[in-house]
RODREN-646974 format. One record per atom (N, C-alpha, C, O): residue in three letters; x, y, z. Coordinates in Angstrom, 1 decimal. Layout:
    aa       px       py       pz
   Ala        X        Y        Z
...
//
This chain:
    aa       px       py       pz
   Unk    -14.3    -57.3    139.3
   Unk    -13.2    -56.4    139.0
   Unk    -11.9    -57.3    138.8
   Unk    -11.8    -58.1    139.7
   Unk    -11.0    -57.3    137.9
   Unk    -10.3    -57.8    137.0
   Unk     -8.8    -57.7    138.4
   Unk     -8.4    -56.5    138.6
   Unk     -8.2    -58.7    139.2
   Unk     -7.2    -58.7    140.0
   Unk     -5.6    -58.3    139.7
   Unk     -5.4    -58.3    138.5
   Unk     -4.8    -58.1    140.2
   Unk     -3.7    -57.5    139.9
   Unk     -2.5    -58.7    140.9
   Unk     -2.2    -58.8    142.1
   Unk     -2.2    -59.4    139.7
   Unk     -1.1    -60.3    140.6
   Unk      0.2    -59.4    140.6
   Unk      0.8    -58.8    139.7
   Unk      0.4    -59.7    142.5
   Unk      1.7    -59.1    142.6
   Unk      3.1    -59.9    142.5
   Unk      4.2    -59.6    142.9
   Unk      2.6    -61.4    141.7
   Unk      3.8    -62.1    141.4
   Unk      4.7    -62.6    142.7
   Unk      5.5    -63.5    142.4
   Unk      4.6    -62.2    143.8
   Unk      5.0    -63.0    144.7
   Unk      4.1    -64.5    145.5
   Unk      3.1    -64.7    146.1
   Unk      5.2    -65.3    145.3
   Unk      4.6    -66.8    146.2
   Unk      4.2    -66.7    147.5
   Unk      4.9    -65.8    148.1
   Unk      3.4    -67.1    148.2
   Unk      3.3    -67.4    149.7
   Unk      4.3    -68.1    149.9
   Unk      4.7    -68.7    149.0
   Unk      5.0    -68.2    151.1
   Unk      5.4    -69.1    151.9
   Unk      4.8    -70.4    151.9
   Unk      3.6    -70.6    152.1
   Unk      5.8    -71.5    151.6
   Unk      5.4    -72.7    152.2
   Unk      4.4    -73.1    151.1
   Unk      4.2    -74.3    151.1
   Unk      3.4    -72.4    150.0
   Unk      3.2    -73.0    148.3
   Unk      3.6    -72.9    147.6
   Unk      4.8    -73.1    147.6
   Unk      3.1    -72.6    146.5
   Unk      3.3    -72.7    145.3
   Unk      2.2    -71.4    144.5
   Unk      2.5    -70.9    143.4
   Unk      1.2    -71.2    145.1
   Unk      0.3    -70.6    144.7
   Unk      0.9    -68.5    144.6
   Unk      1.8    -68.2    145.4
   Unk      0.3    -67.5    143.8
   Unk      0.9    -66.4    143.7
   Unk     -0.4    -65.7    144.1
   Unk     -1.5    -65.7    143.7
   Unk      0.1    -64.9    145.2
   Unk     -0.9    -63.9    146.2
   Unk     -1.5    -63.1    145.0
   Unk     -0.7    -62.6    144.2
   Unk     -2.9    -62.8    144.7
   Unk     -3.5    -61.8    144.1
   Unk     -3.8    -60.7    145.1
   Unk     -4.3    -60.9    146.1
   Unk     -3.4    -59.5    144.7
   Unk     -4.0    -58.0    145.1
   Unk     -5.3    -57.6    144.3
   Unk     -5.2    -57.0    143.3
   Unk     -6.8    -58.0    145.0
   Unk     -7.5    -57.3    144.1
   Unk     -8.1    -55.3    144.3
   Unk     -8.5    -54.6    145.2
   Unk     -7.9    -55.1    143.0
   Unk     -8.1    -53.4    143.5
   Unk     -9.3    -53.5    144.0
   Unk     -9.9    -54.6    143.9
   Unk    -10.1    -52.0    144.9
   Unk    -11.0    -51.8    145.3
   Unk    -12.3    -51.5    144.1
   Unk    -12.2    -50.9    143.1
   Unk    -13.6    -52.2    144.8
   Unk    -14.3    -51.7    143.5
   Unk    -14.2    -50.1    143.1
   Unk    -13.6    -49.5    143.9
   Unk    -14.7    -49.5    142.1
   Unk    -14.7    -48.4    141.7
   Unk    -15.8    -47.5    142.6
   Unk    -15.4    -46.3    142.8
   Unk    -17.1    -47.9    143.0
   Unk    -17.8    -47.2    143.5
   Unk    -17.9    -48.2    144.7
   Unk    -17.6    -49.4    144.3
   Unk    -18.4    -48.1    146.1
   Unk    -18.8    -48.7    147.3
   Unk    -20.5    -48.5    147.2
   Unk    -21.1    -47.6    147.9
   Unk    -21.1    -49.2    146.6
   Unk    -22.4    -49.0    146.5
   Unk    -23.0    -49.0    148.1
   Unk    -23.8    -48.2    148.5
   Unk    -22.6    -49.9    148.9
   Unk    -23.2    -50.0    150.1
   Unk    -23.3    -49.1    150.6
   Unk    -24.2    -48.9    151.3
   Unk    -22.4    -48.4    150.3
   Unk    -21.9    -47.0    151.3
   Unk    -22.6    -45.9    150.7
   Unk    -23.2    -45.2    151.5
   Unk    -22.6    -45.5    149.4
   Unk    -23.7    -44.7    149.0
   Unk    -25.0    -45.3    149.6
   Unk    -25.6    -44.9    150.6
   Unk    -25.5    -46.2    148.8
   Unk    -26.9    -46.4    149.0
   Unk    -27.2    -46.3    150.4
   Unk    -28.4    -46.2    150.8
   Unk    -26.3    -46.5    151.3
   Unk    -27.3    -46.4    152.5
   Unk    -27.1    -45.3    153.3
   Unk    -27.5    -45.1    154.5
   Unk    -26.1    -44.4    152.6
   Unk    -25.7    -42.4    153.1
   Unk    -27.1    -42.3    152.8
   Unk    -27.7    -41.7    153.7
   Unk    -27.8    -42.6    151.9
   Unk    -28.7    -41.9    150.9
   Unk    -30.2    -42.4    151.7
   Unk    -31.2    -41.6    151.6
   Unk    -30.3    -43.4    152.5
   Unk    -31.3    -44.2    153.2
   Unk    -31.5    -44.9    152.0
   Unk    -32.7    -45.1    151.8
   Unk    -30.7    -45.4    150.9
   Unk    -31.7    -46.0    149.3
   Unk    -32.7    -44.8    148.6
   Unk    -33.4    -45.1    147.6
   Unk    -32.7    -43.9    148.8
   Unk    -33.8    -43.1    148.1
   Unk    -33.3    -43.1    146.5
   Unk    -32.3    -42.6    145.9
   Unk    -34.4    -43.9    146.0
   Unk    -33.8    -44.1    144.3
   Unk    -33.7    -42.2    143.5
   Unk    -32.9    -41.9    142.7
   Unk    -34.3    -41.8    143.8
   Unk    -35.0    -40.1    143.2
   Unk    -33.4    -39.2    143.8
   Unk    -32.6    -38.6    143.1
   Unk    -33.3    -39.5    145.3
   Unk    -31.7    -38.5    145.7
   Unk    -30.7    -39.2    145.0
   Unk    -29.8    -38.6    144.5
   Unk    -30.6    -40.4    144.9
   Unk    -29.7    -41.0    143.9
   Unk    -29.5    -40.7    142.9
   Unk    -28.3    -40.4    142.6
   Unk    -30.3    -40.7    142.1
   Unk    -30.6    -40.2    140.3
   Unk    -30.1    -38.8    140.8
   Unk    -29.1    -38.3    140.2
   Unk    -30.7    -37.9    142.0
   Unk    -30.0    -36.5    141.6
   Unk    -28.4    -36.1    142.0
   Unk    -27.6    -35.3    141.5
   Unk    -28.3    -36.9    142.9
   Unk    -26.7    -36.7    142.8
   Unk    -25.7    -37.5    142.1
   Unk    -24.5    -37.2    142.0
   Unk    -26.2    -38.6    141.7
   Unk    -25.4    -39.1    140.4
   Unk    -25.5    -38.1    139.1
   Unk    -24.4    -37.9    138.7
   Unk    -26.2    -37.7    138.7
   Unk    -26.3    -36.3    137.7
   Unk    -26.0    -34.7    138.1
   Unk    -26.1    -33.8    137.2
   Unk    -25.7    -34.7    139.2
   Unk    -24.8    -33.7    139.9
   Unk    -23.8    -33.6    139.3
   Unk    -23.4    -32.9    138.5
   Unk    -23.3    -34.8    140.4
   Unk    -21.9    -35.4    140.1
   Unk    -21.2    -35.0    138.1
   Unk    -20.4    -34.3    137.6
   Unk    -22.2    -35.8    137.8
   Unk    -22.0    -35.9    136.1
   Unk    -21.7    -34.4    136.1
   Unk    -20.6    -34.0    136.1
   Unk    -22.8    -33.3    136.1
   Unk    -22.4    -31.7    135.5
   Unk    -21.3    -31.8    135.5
   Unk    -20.5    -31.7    134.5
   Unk    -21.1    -31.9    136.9
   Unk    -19.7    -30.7    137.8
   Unk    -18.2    -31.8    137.5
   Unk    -17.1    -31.4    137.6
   Unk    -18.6    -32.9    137.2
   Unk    -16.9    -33.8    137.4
   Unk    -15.9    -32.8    136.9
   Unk    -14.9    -32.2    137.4
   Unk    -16.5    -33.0    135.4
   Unk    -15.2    -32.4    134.3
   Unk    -15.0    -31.1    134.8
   Unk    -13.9    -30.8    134.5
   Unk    -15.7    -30.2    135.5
   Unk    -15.0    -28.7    135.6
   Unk    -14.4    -29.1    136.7
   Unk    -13.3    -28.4    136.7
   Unk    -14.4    -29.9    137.7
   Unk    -14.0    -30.1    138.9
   Unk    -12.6    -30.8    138.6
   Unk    -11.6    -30.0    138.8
   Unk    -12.3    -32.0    138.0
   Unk    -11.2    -32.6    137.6
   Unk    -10.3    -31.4    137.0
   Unk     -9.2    -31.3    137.5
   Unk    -11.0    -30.4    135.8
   Unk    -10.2    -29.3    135.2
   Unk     -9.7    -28.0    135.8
   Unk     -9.1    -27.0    135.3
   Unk    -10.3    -28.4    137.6
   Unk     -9.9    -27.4    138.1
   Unk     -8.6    -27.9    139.3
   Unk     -8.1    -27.2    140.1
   Unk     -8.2    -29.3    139.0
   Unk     -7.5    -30.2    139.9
   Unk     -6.7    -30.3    138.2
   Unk     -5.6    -30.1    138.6
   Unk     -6.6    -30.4    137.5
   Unk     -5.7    -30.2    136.4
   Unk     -4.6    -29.4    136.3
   Unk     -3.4    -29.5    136.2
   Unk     -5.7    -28.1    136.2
   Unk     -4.6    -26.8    136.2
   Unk     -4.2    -26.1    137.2
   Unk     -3.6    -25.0    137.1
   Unk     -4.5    -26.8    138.2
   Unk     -3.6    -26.7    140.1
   Unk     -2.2    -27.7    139.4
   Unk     -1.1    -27.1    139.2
   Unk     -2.2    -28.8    139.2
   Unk     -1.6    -29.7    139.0
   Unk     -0.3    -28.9    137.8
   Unk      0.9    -28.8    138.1
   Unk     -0.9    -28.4    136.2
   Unk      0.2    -28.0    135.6
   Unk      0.3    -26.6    136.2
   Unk      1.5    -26.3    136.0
   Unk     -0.2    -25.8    136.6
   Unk      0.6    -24.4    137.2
   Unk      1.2    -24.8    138.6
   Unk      1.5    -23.9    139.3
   Unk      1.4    -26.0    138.8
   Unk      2.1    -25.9    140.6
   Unk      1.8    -24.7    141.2
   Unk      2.5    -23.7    141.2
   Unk      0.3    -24.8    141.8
   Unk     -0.3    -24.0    142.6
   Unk     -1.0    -24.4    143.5
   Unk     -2.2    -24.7    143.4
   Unk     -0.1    -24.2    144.6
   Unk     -0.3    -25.1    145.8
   Unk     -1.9    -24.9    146.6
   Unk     -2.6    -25.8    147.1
   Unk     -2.2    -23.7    146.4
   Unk     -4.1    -23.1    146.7
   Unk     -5.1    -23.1    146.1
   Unk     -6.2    -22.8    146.4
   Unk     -4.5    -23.5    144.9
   Unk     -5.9    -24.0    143.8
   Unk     -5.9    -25.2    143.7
   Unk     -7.0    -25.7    143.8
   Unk     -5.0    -25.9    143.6
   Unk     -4.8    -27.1    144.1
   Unk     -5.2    -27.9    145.3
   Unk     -5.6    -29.0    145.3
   Unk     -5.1    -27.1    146.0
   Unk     -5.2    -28.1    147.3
   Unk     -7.2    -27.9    147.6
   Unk     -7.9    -28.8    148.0
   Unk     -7.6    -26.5    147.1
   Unk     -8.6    -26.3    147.3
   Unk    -10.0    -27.0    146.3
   Unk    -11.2    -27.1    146.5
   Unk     -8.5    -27.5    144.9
   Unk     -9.9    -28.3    143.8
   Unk    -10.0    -29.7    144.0
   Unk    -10.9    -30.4    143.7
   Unk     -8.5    -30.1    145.0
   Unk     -9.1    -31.6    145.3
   Unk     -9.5    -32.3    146.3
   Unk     -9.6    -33.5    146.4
   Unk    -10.0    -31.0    147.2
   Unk    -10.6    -31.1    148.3
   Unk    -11.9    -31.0    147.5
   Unk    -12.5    -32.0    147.7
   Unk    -12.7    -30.0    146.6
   Unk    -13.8    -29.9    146.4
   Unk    -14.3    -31.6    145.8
   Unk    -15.4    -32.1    145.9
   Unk    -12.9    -32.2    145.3
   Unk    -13.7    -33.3    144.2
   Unk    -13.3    -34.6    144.9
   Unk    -13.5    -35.6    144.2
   Unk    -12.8    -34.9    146.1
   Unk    -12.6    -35.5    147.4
   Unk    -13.9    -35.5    147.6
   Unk    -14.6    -36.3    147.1
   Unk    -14.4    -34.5    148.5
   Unk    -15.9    -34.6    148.7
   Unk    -17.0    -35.4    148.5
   Unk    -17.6    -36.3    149.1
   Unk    -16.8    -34.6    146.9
   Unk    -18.1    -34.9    145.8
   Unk    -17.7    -36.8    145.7
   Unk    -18.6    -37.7    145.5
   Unk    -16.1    -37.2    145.8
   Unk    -16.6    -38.5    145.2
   Unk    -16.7    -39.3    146.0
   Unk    -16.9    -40.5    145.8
   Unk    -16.4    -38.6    147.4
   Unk    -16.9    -39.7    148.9
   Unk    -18.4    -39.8    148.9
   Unk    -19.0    -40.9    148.8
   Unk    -19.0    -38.7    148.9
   Unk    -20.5    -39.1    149.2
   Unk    -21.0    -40.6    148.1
   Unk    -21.9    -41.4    148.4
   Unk    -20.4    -40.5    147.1
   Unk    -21.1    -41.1    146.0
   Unk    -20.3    -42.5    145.9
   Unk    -20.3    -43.4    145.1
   Unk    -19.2    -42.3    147.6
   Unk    -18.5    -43.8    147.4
   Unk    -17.8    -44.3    146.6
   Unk    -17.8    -45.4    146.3
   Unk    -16.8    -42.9    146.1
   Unk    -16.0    -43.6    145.3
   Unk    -14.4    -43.3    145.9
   Unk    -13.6    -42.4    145.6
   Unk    -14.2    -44.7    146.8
   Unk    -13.3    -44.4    147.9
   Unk    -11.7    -44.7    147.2
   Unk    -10.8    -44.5    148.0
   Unk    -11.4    -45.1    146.0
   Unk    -10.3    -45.2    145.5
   Unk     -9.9    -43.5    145.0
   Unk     -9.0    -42.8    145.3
   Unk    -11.0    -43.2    144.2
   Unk    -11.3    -41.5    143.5
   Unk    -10.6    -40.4    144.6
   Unk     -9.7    -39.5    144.6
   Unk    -11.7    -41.0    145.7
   Unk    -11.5    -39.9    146.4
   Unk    -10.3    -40.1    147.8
   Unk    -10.1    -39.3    148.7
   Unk     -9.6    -41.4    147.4
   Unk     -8.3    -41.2    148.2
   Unk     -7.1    -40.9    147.5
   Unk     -6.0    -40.6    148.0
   Unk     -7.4    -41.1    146.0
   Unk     -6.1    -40.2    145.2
   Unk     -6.2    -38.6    145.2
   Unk     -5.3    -37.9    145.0
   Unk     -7.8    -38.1    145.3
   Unk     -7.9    -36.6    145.1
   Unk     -7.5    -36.3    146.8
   Unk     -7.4    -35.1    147.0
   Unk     -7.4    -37.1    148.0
   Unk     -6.4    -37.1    148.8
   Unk     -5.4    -36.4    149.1
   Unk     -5.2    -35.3    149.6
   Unk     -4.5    -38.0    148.5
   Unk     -3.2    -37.8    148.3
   Unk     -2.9    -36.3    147.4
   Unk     -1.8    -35.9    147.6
   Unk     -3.4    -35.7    146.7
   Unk     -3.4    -34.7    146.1
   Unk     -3.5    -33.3    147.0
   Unk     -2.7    -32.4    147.3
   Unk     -4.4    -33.4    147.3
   Unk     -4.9    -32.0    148.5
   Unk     -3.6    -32.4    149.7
   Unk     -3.2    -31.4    150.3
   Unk     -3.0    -33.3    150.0
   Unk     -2.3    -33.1    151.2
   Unk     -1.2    -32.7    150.3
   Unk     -0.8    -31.6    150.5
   Unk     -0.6    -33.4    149.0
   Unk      0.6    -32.6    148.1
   Unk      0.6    -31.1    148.6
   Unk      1.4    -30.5    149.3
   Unk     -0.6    -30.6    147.9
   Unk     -0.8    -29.3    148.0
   Unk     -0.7    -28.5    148.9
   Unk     -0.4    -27.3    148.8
   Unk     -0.9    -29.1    150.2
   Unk     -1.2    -28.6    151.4
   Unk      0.2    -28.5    152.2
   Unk      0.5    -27.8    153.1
   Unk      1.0    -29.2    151.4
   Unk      2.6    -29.5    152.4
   Unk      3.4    -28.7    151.2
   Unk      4.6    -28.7    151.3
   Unk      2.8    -28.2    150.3
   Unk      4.1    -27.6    149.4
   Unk      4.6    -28.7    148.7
   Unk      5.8    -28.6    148.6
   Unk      4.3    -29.6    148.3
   Unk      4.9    -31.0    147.7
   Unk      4.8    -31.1    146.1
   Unk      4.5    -32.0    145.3
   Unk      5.0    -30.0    145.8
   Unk      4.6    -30.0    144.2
   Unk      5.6    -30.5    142.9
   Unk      5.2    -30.3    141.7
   Unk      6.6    -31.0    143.1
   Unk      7.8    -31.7    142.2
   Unk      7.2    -32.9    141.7
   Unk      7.7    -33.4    140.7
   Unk      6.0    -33.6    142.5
   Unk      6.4    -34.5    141.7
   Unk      4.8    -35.1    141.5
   Unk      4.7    -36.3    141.7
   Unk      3.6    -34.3    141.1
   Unk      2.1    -34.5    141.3
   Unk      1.6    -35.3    140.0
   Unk      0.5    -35.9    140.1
   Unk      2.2    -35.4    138.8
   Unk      2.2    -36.1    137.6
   Unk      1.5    -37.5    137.8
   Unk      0.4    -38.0    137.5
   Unk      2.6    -37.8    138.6
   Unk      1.8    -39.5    138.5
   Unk      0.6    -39.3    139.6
   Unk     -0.4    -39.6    139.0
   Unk      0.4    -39.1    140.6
   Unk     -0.9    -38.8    141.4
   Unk     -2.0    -38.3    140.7
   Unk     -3.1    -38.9    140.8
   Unk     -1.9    -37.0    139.9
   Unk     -2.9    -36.5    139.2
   Unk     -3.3    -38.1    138.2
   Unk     -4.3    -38.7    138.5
   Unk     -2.5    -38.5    137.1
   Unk     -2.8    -39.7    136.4
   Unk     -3.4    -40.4    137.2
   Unk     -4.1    -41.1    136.5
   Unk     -3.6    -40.8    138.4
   Unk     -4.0    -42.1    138.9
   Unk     -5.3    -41.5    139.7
   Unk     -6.2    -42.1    140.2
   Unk     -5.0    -40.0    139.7
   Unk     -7.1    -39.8    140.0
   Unk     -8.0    -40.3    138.7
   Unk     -9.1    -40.9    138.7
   Unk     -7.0    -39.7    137.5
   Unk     -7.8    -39.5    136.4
   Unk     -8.0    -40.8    136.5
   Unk     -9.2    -41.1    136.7
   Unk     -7.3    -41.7    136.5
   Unk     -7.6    -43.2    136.3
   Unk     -8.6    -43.9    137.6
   Unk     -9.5    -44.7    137.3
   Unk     -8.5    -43.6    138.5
   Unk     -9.9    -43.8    139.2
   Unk    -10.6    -43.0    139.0
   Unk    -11.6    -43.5    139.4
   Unk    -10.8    -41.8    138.5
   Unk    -12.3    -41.6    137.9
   Unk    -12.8    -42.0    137.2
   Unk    -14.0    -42.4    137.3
   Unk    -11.9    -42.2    135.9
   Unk    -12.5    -42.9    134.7
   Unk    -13.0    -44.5    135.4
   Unk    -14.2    -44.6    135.2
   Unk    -12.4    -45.5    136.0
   Unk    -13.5    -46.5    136.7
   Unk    -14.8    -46.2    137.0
   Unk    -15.9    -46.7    136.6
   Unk    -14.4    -45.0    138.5
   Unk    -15.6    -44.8    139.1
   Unk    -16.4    -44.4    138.0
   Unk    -17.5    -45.0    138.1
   Unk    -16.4    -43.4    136.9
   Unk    -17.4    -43.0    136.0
   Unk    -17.9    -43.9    135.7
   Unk    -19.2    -43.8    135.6
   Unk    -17.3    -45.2    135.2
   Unk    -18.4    -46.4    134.3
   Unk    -18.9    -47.1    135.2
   Unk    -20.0    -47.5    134.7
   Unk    -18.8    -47.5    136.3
   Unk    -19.0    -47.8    137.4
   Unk    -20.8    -46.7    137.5
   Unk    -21.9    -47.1    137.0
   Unk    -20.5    -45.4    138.2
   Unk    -21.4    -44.8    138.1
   Unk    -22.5    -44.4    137.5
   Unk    -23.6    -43.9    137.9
   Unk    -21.8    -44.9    135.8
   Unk    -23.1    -44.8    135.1
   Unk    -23.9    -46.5    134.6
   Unk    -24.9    -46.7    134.0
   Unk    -23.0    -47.3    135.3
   Unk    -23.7    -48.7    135.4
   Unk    -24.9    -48.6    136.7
   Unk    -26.0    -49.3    136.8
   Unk    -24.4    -47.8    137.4
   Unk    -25.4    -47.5    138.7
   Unk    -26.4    -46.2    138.2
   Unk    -27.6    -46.3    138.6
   Unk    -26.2    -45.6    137.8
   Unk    -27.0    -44.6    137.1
   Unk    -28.0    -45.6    136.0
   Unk    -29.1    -45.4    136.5
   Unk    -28.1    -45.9    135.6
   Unk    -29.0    -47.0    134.6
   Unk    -29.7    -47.9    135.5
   Unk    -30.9    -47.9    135.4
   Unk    -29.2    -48.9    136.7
   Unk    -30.0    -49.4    137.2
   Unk    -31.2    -48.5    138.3
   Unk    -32.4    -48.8    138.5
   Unk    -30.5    -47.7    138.9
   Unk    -31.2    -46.6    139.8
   Unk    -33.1    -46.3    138.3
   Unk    -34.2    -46.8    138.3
   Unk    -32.3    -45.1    137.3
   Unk    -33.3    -45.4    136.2
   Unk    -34.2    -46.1    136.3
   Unk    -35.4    -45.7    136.4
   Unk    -33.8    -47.6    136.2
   Unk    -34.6    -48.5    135.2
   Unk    -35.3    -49.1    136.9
   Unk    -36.5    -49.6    136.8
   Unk    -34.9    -49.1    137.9
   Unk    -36.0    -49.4    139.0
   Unk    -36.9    -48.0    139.3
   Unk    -37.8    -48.1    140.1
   Unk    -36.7    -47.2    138.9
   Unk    -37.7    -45.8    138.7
   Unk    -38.6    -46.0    138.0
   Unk    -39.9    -45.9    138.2
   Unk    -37.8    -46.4    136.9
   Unk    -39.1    -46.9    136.0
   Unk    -39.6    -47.9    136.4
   Unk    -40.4    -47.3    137.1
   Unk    -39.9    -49.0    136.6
   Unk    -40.5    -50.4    137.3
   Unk    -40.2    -50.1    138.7
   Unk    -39.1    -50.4    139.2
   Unk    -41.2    -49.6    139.6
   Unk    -41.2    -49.5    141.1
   Unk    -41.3    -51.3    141.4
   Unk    -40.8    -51.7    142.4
   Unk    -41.8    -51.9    140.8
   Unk    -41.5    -53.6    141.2
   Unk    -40.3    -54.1    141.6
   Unk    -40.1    -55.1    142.4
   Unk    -39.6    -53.6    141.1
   Unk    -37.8    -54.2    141.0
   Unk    -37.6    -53.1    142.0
   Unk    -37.9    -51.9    142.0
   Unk    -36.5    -54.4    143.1
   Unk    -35.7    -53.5    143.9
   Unk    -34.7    -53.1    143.9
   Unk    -33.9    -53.4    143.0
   Unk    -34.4    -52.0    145.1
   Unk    -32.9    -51.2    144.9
   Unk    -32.4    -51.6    146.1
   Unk    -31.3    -51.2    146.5
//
């Protein structure tokens, strides 16, 4: 995963502290919610796939109608969905979102909403790089998971 320099020196070098972001998906943490079952994997990564887009479009239009109960209730649904599957960046911006909603905080959800979308879109390619290997050791029970 590509690091994000925050431009500031350490003390006492010369060297510039890197902030690296969090991976997109926490494989550890899925695969072993799951016990490794390659088959519950494949089905809830393709779960996931149906439902994202209606789920994100229902944390969309909480977001442009500033409505604080559809809102708070679509990104609690998609909080959820993207914990189990370990996608702990995803699902700490759809967070920050559900507590907006929850406190009446709705002036200013623009940039929060962008920055789920933008950890989704990670975690998605992420997930479908994990969706392909899950696959392809289904198919070859030789190769592990």
């Amino acid at each position: 995963m590509p690091s994000v320099r925050s431009g500031r020196k350490a003390p006492g070098n010369n060297k510039v502290h890197e902030r690296h972001s969090p991976p997109a998906i926490d494989r550890v943490v899925f695969l072993e919610r799951i016990g490794r079952d390659q088959e519950l994997a494949l089905g809830l990564i393709d779960l996931y796939l149906r439902n994202s887009g209606d789920m994100l479009s229902a944390v969309s239009a909480g977001v442009r109608d500033r409505d604080s109960e559809s809102l708070e209730r679509a990104a609690h649904q998609l909080k959820g969905a993207l914990g189990i599957l370990g996608a702990k960046a995803a699902a700490g911006s759809a967070l920050t979102l559900e507590r907006m909603a929850r406190n009446g905080d709705l002036a200013a959800l623009d940039d929060p909403y962008a920055r789920l979308a933008s950890d989704m879109a990670l975690f998605e390619i992420a997930l479908a790089n994990l969706r392909h290997e899950v696959y392809q050791n289904l198919a070859s029970p030789q190769r592990s998971f």
